[in-house]
N, C-alpha and C positions, 0 to 999 in steps of 0.2 A: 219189472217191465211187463206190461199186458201181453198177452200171444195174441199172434198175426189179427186170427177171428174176431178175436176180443176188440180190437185196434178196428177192424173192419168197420164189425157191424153198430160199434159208437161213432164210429166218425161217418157214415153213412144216415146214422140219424141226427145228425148236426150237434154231438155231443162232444166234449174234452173225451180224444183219445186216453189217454193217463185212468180219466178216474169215473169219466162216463156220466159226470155229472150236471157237470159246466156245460155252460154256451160252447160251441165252435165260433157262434157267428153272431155278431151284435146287427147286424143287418141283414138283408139279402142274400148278399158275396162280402161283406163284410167281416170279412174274418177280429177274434178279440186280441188283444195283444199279449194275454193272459189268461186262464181259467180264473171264474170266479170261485170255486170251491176250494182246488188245490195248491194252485198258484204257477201252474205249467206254463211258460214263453210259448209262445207263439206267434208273436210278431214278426218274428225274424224268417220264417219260412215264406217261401215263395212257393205258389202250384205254376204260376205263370200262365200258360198255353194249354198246360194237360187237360185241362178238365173240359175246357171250351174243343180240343181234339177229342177225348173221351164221349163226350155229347153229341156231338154229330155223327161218330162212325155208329154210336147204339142206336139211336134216329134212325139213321139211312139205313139201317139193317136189321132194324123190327119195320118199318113203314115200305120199303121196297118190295120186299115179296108182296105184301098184303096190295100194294098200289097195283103189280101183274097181274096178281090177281081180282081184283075188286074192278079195275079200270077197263078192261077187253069187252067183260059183258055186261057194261052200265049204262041204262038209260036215263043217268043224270044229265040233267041241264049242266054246260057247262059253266055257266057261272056259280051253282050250287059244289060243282064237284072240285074246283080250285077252291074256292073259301072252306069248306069244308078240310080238304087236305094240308090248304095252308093253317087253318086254325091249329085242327090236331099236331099238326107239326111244332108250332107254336109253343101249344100247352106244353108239350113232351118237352120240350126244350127246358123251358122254364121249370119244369117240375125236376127236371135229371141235373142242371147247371147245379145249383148248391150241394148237390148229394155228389157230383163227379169232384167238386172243389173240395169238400169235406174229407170225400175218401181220399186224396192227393194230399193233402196235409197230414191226415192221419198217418198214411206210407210214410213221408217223408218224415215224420217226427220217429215211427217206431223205428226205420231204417239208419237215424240220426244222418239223415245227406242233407242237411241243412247246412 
């Protein structure tokens, strides 16, 4: 079995925890039912809720400060400063959702609480 870091940082990069090779994910959020390299299950695990919980506390907690501070002394138009903030909210979203699913299957497979 791979140690914790090992486990981390492949399944972080949407690889087979096991062998670092493999897909995690035939899609998006897509998880595979299998590795193609080594042939590790993965169907059967659930992240459920964690990852979509895991993505918005990191969100709200790199984007919050920076909002205190960037939003008191801006002389942005306020239709520039909502689209703006809702964009970058957006992309972070989107960029963090597969890597928070990834790293949560990964736990769960080296933890075996499947």
């Amino acid at each position: 079995m791979p140690g914790f870091w090992s486990v981390v940082g492949r399944s972080l990069l949407g690889r087979c925890p096991k062998c670092g090779k493999g897909n995690l994910f035939a899609r998006y959020l897509k998880q595979v039912d299998h590795c193609e390299d080594c042939g590790e299950q993965f169907g059967h695990i659930r992240a459920d809720d964690g990852p979509a919980w895991l993505t918005i506390i990191v969100v709200g907690h790199v984007l919050a400060p920076i909002w205190l501070w960037v939003l008191p002394g801006s002389t942005w138009p306020e239709w520039f400063a909502m689209t703006f903030w809702a964009t970058l909210s957006l992309v972070m979203l989107l960029v963090l959702l597969p890597r928070a699913k990834g790293l949560f299957i990964g736990l769960i497979w080296r933890n075996q609480a499947h």
